[in-house]
C-alpha positions as a Markdown table, in Angstrom:
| # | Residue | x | y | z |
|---|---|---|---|---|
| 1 | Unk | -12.9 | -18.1 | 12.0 |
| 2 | Unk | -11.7 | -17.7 | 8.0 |
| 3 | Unk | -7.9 | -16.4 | 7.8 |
| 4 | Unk | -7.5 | -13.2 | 5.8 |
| 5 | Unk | -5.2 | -12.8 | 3.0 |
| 6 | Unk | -3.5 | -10.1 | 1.6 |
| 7 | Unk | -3.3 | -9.9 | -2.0 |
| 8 | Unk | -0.5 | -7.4 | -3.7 |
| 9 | Unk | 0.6 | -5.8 | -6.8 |
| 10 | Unk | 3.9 | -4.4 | -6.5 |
| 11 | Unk | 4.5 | -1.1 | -8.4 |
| 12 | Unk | 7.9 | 0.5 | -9.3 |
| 13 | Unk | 9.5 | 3.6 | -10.3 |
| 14 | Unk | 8.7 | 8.0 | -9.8 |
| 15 | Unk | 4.8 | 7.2 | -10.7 |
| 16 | Unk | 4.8 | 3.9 | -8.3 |
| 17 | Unk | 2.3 | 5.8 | -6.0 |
| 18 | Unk | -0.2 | 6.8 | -8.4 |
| 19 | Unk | 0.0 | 3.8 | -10.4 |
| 20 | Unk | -0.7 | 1.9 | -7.3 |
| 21 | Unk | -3.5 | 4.3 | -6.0 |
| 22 | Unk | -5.4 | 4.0 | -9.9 |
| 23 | Unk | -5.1 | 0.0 | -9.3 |
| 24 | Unk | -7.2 | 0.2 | -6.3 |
| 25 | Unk | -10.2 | 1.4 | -8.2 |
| 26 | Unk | -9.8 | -1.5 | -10.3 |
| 27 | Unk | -9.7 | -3.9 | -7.8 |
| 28 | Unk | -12.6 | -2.1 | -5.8 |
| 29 | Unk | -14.8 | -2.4 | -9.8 |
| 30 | Unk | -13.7 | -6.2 | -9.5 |
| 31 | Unk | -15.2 | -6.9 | -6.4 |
| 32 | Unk | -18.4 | -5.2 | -7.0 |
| 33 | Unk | -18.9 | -6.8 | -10.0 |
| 34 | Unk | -18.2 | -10.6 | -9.0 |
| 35 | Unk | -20.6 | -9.0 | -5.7 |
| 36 | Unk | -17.3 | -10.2 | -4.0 |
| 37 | Unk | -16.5 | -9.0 | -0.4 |
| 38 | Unk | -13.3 | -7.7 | 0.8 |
| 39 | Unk | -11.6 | -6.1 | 4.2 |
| 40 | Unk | -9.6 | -3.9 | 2.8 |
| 41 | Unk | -8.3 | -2.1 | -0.1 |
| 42 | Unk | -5.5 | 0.8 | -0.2 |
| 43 | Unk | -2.0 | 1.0 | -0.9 |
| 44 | Unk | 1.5 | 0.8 | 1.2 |
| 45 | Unk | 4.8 | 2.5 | 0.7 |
| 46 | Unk | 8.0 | 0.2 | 0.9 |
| 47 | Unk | 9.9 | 3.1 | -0.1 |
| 48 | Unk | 9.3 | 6.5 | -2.3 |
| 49 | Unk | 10.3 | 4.2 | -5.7 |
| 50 | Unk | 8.3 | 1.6 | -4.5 |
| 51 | Unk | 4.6 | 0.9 | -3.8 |
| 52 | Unk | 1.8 | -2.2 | -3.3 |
| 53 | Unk | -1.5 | -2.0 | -3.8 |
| 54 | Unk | -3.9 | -4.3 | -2.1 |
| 55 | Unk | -6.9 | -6.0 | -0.8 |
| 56 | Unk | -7.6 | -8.3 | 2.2 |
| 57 | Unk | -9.9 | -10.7 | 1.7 |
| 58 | Unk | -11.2 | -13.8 | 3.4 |
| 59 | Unk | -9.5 | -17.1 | 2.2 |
| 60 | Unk | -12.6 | -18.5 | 1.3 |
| 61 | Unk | -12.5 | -15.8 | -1.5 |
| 62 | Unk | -8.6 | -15.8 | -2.3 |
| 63 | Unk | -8.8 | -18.2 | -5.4 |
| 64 | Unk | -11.1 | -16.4 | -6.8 |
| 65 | Unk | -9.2 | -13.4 | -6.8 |
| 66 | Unk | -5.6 | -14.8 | -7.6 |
| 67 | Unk | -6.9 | -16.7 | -10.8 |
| 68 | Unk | -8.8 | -13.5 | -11.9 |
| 69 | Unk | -6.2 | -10.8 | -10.8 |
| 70 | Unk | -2.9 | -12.6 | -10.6 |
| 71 | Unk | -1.4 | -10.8 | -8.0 |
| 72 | Unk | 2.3 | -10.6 | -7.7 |
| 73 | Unk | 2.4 | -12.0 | -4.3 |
| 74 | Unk | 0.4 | -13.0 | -1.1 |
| 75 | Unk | 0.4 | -12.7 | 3.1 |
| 76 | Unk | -1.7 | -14.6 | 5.5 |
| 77 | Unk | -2.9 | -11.9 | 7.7 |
């Protein structure tokens, strides 16, 4: 069974949340256009100044991903 890995983008300041929310579609138009699959996409609050976007994906696809996307950080999930 492949690990999952959670790529994340961190976004900062009073338009964090939206910021990070409009990223998802961009990440969601990657994937369908490299016909790339993914777990999960969606966004998480570390606090109301503070926000990640981010996808799961299935380490077989990871490099992919972080060479295209450059994400600022990863989880193994």
């Amino acid at each position: 069974m492949s690990r999952k890995i959670k790529l994340l983008w961190d976004f900062r300041g009073p338009d964090a949340q939206e910021t990070a929310k409009h990223h998802t579609i961009h990440l969601k138009e990657f994937a369908a256009l490299e016909n790339l699959t993914f777990h999960e996409i969606d966004i998480e609050e570390k606090n109301p100044m503070l926000f990640a976007a981010f996808i799961t994906v299935d380490e077989k696809d990871m490099k992919t991903y972080r060479d295209a996307l450059k994400p600022h950080r990863g989880e193994v999930g």
